[in-house]
Backbone as CSV, one residue per row, in Angstrom:
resi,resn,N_x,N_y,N_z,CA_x,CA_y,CA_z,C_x,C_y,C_z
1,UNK,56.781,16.723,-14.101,56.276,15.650,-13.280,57.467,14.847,-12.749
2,UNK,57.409,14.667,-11.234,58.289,13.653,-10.967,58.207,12.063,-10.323
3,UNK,59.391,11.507,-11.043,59.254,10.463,-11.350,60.015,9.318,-10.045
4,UNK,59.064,8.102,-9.516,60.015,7.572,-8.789,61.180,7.024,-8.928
5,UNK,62.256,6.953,-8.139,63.595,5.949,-8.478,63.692,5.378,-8.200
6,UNK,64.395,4.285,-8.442,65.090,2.937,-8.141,65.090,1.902,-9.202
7,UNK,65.154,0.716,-8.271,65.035,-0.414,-9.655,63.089,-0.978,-9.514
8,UNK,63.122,-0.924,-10.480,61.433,-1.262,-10.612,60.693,0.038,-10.624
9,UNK,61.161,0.663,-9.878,59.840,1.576,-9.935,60.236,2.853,-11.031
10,UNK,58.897,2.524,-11.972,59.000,3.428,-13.153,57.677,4.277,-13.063
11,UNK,56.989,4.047,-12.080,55.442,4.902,-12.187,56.037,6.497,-11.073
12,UNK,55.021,7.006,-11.108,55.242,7.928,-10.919,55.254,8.166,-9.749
13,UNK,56.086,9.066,-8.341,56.302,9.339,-7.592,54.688,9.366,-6.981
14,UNK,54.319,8.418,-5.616,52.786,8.636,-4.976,52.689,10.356,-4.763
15,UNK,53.708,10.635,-3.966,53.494,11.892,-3.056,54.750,12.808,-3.084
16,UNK,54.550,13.697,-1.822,55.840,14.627,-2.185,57.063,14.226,-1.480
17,UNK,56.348,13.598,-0.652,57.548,12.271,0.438,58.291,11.734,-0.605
18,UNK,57.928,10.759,-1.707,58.179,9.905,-2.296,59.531,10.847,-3.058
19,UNK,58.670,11.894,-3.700,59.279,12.975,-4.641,60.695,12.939,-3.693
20,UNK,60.572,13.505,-2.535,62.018,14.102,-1.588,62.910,12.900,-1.512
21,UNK,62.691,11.857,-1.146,63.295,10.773,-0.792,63.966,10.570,-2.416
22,UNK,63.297,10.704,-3.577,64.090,10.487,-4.321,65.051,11.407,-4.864
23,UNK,64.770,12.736,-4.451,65.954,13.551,-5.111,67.108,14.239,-4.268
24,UNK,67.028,13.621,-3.076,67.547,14.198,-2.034,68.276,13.117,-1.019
25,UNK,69.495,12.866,-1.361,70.525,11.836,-0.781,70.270,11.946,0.652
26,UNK,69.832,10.140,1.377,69.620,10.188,2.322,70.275,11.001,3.730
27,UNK,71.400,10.653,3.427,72.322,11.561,4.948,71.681,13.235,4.791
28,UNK,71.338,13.849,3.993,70.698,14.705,4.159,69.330,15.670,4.336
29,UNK,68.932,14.655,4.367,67.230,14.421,5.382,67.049,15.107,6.249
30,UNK,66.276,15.702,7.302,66.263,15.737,8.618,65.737,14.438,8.829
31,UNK,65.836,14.373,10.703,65.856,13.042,11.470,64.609,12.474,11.245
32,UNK,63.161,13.714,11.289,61.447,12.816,11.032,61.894,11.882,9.888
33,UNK,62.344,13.015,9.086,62.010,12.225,7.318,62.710,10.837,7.334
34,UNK,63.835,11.132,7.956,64.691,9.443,7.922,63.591,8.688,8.417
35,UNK,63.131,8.809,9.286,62.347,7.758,10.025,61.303,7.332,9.258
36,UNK,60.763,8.539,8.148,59.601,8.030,7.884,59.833,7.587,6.335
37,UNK,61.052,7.597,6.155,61.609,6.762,4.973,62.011,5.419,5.414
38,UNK,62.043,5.254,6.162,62.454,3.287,7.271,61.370,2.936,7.033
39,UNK,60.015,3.813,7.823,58.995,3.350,7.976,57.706,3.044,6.884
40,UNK,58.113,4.015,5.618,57.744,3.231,4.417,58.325,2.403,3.605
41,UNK,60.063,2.366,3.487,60.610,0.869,3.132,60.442,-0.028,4.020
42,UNK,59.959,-0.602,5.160,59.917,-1.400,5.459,57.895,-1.953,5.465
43,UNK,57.422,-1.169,5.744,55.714,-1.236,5.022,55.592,-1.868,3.955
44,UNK,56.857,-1.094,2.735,56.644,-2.038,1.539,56.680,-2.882,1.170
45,UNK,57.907,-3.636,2.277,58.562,-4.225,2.473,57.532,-5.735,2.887
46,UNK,57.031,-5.794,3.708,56.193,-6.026,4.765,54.615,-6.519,3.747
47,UNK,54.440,-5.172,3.023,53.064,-5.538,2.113,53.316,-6.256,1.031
48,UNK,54.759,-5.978,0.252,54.919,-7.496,-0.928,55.053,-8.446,-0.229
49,UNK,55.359,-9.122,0.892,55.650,-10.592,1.327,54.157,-10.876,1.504
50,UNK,53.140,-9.993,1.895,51.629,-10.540,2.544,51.092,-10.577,1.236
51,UNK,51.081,-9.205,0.226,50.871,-10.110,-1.430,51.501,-11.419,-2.003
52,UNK,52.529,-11.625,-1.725,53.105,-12.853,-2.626,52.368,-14.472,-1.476
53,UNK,51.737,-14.117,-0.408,51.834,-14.894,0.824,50.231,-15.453,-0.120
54,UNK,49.240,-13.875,-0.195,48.004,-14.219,-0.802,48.043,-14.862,-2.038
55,UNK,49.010,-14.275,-3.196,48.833,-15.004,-4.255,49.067,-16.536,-3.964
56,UNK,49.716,-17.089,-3.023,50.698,-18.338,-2.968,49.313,-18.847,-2.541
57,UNK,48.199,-18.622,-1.433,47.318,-19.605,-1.226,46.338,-19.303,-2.155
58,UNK,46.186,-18.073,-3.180,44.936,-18.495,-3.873,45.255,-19.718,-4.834
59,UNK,46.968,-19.560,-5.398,46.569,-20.596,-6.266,46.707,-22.244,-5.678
60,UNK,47.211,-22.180,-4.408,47.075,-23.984,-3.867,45.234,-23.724,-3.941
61,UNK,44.487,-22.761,-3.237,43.475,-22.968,-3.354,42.970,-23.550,-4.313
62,UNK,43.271,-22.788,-5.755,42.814,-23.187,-7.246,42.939,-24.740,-7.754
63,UNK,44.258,-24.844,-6.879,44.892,-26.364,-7.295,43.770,-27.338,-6.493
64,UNK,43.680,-27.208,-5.080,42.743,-27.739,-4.429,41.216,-28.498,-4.989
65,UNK,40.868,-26.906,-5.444,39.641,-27.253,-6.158,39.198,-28.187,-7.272
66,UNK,40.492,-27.985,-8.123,40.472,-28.791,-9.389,40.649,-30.290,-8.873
67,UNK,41.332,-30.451,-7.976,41.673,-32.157,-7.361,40.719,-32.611,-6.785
């Protein structure tokens, strides 16, 4: 089974994209795959700021309520 890399990520590789990107040093990619390695670091990129954006108003919400 393979496993994702980096820092944080200890679960397991989503797909076979994920799989390639990690065992296979970027400069040696072809040109799609680069692109579509931008285009999911920056997605991810993109979807933790809109999670941390939601957590940030549920809890003023929470705070709200209690006041």
């Amino acid at each position: 089974m393979l496993r994702a890399a980096g820092l944080g990520r200890k679960s397991i590789a989503v797909n076979a994209v994920d799989d390639t990107l990690t065992f296979v040093p970027f400069r040696d990619l072809p040109p799609w795959l680069k692109r579509w390695a931008v285009y999911v670091t920056v997605r991810d990129k993109l979807e933790g700021w809109w999670l941390q954006g939601e957590d940030a108003a549920r809890r003023v919400w929470q705070v709200v309520r209690r006041g």
